[in-house]
PAMI-360430 format. One record per residue (C-alpha): residue in three letters; x, y, z. Coordinates in steps of 0.1 Angstrom, whole numbers, plus 5000, padded with zeros to 4 digits. Layout:
N
ALAXYZ
...
//
This chain:
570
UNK715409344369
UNK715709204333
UNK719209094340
UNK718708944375
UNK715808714352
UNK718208614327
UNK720808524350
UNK718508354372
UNK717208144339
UNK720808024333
UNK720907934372
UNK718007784378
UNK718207414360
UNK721407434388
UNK719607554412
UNK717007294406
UNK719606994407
UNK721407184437
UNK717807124455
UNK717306764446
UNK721106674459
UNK720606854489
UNK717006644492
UNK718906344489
UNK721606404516
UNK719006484540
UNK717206214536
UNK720805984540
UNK720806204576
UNK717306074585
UNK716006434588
UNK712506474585
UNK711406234562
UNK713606394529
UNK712206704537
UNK714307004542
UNK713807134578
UNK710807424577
UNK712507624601
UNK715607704586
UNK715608094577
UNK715708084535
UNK717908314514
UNK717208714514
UNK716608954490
UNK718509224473
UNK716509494454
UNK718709544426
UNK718009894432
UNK720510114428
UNK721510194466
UNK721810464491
UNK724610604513
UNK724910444546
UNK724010754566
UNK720310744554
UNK719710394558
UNK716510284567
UNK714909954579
UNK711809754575
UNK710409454587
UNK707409234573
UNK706108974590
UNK703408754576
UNK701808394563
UNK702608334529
UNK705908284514
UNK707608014493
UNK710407874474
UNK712207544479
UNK715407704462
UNK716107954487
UNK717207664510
UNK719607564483
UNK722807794490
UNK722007794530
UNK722107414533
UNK725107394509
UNK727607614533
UNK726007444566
UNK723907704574
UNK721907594605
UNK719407804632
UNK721507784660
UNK724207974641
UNK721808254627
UNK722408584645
UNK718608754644
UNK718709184636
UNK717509304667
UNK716509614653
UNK714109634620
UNK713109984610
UNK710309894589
UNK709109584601
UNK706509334577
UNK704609094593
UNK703508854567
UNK705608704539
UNK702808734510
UNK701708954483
UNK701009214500
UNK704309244517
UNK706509174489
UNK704309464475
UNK705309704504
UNK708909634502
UNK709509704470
UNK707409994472
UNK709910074500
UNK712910004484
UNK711710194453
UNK711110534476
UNK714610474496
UNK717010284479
UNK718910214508
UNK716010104529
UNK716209754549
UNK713209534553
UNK713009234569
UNK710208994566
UNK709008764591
UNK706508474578
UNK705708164600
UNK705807974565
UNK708907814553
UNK709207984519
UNK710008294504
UNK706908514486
UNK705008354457
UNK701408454448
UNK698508224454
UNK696408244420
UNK698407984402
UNK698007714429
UNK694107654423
UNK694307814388
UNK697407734357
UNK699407504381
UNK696707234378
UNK696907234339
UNK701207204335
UNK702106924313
UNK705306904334
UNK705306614355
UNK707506744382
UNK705307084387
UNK705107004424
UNK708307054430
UNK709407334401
UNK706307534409
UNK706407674367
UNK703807724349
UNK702807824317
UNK700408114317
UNK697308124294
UNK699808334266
UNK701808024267
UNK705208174286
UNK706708044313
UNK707208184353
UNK708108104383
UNK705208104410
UNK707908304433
UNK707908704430
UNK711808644430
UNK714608424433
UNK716408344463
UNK719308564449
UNK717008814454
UNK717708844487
UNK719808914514
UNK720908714547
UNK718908864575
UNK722408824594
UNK723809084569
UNK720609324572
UNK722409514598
UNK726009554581
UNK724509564543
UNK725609874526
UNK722610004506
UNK719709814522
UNK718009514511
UNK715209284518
UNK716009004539
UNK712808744546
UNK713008554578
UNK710808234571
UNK709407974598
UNK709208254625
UNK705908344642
UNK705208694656
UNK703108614686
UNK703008954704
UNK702909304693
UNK704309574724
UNK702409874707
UNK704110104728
UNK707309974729
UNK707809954692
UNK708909624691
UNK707009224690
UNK707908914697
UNK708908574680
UNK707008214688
UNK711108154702
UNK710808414721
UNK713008684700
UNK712209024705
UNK713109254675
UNK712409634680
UNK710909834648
UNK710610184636
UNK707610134612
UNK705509834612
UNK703509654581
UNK700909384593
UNK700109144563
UNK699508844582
UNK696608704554
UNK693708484563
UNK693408124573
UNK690607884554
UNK687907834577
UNK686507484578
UNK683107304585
UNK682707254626
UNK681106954617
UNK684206794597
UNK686507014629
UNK684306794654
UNK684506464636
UNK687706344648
UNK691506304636
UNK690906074611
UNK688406274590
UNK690706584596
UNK693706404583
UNK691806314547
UNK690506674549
UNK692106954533
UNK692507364533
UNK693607494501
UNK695707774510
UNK699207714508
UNK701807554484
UNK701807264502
UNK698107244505
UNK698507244463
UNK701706964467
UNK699206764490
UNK696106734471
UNK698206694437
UNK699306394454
UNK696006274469
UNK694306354435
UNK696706104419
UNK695905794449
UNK692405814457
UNK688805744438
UNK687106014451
UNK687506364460
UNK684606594473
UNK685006974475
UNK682507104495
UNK681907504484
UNK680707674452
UNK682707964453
UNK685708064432
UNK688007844445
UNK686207534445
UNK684507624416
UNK688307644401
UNK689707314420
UNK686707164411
UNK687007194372
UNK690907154377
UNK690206824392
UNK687506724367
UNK689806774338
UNK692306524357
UNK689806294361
UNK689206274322
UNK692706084320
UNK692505874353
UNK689105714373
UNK688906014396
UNK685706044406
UNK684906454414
UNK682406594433
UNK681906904441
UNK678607024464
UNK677707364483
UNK674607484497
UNK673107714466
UNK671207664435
UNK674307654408
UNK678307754413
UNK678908074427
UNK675408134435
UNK676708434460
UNK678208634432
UNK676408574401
UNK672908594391
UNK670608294389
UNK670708274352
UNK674808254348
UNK675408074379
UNK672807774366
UNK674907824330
UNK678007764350
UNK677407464364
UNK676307334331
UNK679907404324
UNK681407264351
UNK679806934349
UNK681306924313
UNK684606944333
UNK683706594348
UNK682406694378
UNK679606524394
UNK677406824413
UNK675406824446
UNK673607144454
UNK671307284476
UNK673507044501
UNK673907114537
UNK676506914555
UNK675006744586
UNK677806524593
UNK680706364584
UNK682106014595
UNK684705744584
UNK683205384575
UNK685005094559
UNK687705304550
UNK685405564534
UNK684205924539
UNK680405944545
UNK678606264539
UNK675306304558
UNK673806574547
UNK670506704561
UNK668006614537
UNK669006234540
UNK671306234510
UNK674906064516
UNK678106074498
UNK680705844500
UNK684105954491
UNK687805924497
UNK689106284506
UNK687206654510
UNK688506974504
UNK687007224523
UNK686407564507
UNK684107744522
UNK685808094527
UNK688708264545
UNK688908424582
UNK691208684582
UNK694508694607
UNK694008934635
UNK695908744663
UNK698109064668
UNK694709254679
UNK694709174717
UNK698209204722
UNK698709514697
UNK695309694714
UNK694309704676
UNK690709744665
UNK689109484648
UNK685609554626
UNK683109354637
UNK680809354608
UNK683809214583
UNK686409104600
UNK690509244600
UNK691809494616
UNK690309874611
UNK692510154594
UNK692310474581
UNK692410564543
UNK696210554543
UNK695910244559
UNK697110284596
UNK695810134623
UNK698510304647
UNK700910634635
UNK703510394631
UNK701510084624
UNK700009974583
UNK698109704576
UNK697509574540
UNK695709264523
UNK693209074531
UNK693909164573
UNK692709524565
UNK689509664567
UNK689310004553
UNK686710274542
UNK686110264502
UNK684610644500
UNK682610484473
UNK681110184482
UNK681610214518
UNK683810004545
UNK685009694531
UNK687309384533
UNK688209244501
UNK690408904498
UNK691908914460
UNK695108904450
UNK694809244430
UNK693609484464
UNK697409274482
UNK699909414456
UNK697409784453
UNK697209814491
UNK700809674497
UNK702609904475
UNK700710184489
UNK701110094525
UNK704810034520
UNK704610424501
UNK702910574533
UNK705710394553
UNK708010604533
UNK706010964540
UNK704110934510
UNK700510974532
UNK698710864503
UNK694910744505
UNK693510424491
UNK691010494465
UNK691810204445
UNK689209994430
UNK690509664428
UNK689509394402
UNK689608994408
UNK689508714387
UNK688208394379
UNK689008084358
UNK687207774345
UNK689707654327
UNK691507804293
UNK688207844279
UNK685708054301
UNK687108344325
UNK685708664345
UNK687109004355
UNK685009174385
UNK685209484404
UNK683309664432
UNK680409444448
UNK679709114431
UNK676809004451
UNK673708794439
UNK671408934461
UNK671409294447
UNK669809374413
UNK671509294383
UNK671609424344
UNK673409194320
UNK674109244283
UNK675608964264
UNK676908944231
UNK677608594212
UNK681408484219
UNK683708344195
UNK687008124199
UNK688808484207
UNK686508524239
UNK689108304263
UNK691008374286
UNK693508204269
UNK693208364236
UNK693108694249
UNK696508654264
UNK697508484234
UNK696608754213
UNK698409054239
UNK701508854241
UNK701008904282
UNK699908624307
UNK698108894333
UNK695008784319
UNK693109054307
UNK693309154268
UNK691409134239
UNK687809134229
UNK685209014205
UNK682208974186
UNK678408994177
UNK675209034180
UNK673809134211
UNK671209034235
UNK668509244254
UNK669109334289
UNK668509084314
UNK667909174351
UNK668208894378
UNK665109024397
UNK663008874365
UNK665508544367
UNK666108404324
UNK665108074317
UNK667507774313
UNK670107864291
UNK670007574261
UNK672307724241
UNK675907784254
UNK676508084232
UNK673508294247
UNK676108384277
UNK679108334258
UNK680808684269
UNK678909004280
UNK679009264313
UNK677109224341
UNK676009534359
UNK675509504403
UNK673309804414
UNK672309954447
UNK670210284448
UNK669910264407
UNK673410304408
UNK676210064398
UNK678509934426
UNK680109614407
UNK680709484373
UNK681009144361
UNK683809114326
UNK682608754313
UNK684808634288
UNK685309024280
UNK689309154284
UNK691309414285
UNK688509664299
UNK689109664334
UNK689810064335
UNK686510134318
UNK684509954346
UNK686910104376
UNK685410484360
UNK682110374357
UNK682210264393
UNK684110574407
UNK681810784389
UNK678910664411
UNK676310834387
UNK672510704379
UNK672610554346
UNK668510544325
UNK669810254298
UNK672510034308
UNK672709874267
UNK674410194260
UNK677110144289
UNK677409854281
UNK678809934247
UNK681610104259
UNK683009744270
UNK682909644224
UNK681309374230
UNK679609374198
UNK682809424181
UNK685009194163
//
């Protein structure tokens, strides 16, 4: 792996130049705009495994929503390489459907347990795997003016990455999946699965393809759900509307941010709580005005108690951000070339564009066709603890609704539970028959300066315990991967004198002093017993909440826990 890196870091600047020439001949063709066609299948990967014989090959295929990479068109577009001329496997022993983190999880997983496995990945978007974090998070704060079309980033600890798992020479031609000697991944991108025959082991493509499997993966993500009242207000409010989801969601509203006044974001969750403070530091350099407005109290009024959530928007609005709560969007109309937010109380906003980010709907269009079950309290499709849904039939990410034996039958949407339950479905695929006990963690940034780790259930309506200790210029997400040397957030810790427990039943008063929250744990308990845990500004002790929370005992003095976390340490 370390050598296909540094060869790809000596290839890439050509790469890059490869992509911009091949940009510019298109656009002498008159092809869509400049842009390279979406439906042209991109480059396919190659393990770098070492590989198996021939006579125990074995195949995969992954369909999904969610990969990336405008480099992987880059060698196909150079040798001619067109859709008419590609020559679909018919035949996909393991079959992915999805192209996001949670597949590229499963095939490596795969490839790691069979060498000479082949996996093909179906995604109806037109780029290879990439993971989504960076798009509301570190991509807003590059220096480099040509992000949007790079897609590197520096990380918090200051190194640099790709937002793609891998480069297109990871890869292989999904032409060659059949005739490849030791496997490989091959990605099939602009493709839509649009029927599942269950019993017939094989589904079919939006071109009406039919490719046959042995052992099927469905990853096929979520889709942002948007306001019926902005659905039902016509085309032109739609088209100065956007979805964060994708890269070119990020592409689009780095562009709009940069040739508007105004932008609204309309949630208080984390992602418009992270757009919004992305935005907001923009707007310090430019007259971008940002608003951001959501039906609670404070930002993230669903997860965190009353007391951090009001010291959070404090926080934001230092960002630049203008906020609107306790708003409820009546309707929306366009008016002298403006926006115009009715809201029900009376109030109205006027701005240029809206971002919508109020939540994500999970992708079960397989169900009816497949016969597959799909909960009804949380959405996605149901599995069993090794995450089947059929004998020969996984689902992983944020599609899969599966029974914690902790806290119960969940759904959970973070980019930590795709790569856990991806590698683990792609391991069952194998024979493993593994069960997912895994407790997995998310993460939050405002910025390099404030950050949170959470695991379990994060919910503002249940009882809360927090113990806060004053933070220093270590407590940062950026200084704690600064000081680790890695950029997977996480690390380091800090420094004084605590504060007395505060539970959210008895809200605290309004915080005047930024240091009173400046880092502490905050504990989320049902039945007296802790079911979620809050890291603010506290690193690198993500294993020590996972055992609290798997121990599932009664705890008489949560101050002492909350020591284990050192946050009265330097």
């Amino acid at each position: 792996m370390l050598k296909c890196r540094t060869v790809w870091k000596k290839l890439a600047p050509l790469a890059r130049t490869s992509s911009t020439l091949c940009r510019q001949n298109v656009r002498k063709a008159g092809l869509n705009n400049g842009r390279i066609p979406t439906h042209v299948p991109t480059a396919h990967m190659s393990s770098g495994l070492p590989g198996g014989g021939g006579d125990n090959l074995k195949y995969a295929l992954l369909v999904g929503a969610a990969s990336i990479g405008g480099v992987a068109y880059v060698s196909k577009l150079a040798v001619g390489f067109t859709p008419a001329s590609l020559k679909l496997p018919s035949h996909a022993p393991y079959l992915l459907i999805g192209g996001g983190t949670a597949s590229f999880a499963a095939a490596r997983s795969i490839r790691a347990r069979d060498p000479g496995a082949k996996v093909l990945i179906v995604t109806d978007e037109p780029d290879l795997p990439y993971m989504r974090p960076p798009l509301s998070k570190e991509l807003w704060f590059s220096d480099d003016p040509s992000v949007t079309e790079t897609l590197r980033f520096k990380q918090w600890n200051g190194k640099e990455r790709s937002i793609y798992f891998q480069p297109s020479s990871f890869y292989i031609n999904p032409e060659e999946l059949d005739s490849v000697e030791n496997g490989g991944v091959a990605v099939l991108t602009g493709k839509k699965v649009v029927h599942m025959d269950v019993r017939g082991n094989k589904v079919k493509l939006d071109d009406d393809t039919e490719i046959s499997y042995d052992k099927c993966l469905i990853a096929t993500g979520g889709v942002p759900r948007n306001l019926q009242v902005i659905e039902r207000a016509g085309e032109e409010v739609m088209r100065r509307t956007t979805l964060f989801r994708k890269i070119e969601d990020f592409r689009s509203l780095d562009k709009v941010s940069r040739n508007v006044k105004s932008i609204t974001i309309i949630g208080g969750g984390f992602l418009g709580s992270e757009l919004a403070c992305a935005l907001g530091r923009r707007s310090t350099e430019s007259d971008l005005e940002v608003i951001q407005m959501f039906p609670e109290k404070g930002n993230m009024g669903k997860v965190l108690p009353e007391y951090l959530s009001n010291w959070t928007t404090e926080k934001v609005k230092k960002e630049g951000v203008k906020i609107i709560s306790e708003a409820l969007v009546k309707s929306v109309t366009c008016k002298d070339d403006k926006l115009e937010i009715h809201l029900k109380d009376g109030r109205l906003v006027k701005t240029d564009h809206i971002v919508t980010a109020v939540g994500l709907e999970p992708n079960v269009d397989l169900a009816n066709s497949g016969g597959l079950e799909v909960d009804s309290d949380f959405g996605g499709y149901r599995v069993n603890a090794e995450l089947q849904a059929r004998s020969n039939i996984w689902v992983a990410g944020d599609a899969a609704c599966f029974y914690d034996i902790r806290l119960g039958r969940r759904r959970v949407e973070h980019h930590d539970h795709a790569v856990v339950s991806g590698r683990l479905a792609g391991e069952n695929m194998t024979g493993a028959s593994k069960p997912y006990w895994h407790q997995s963690m998310f993460w939050s940034d405002l910025g390099p300066d404030v950050g949170y780790e959470a695991i379990g259930i994060v919910d503002s309506s249940l009882p809360t315990v927090g113990v806060f200790a004053k933070a220093t210029a270590k407590d940062t997400p950026k200084a704690a991967t600064e000081e680790s040397g890695t950029g997977i957030r996480s690390e380091s810790e800090t420094e004084d004198t605590a504060t007395s427990a505060v539970a959210s039943v008895t809200p605290a008063p309004v915080v005047e002093n930024k240091d009173d929250y400046g880092k502490g744990v905050i504990f989320y308990l049902r039945d007296k017993v802790v079911v979620g845990i809050i890291l603010w500004n506290v690193f690198n002790r993500m294993p020590v909440a996972r055992k609290i929370i798997k121990d599932g005992e009664e705890h008489a003095d949560l101050n002492e826990v909350a020591k284990l976390f050192n946050i009265h340490e330097d």
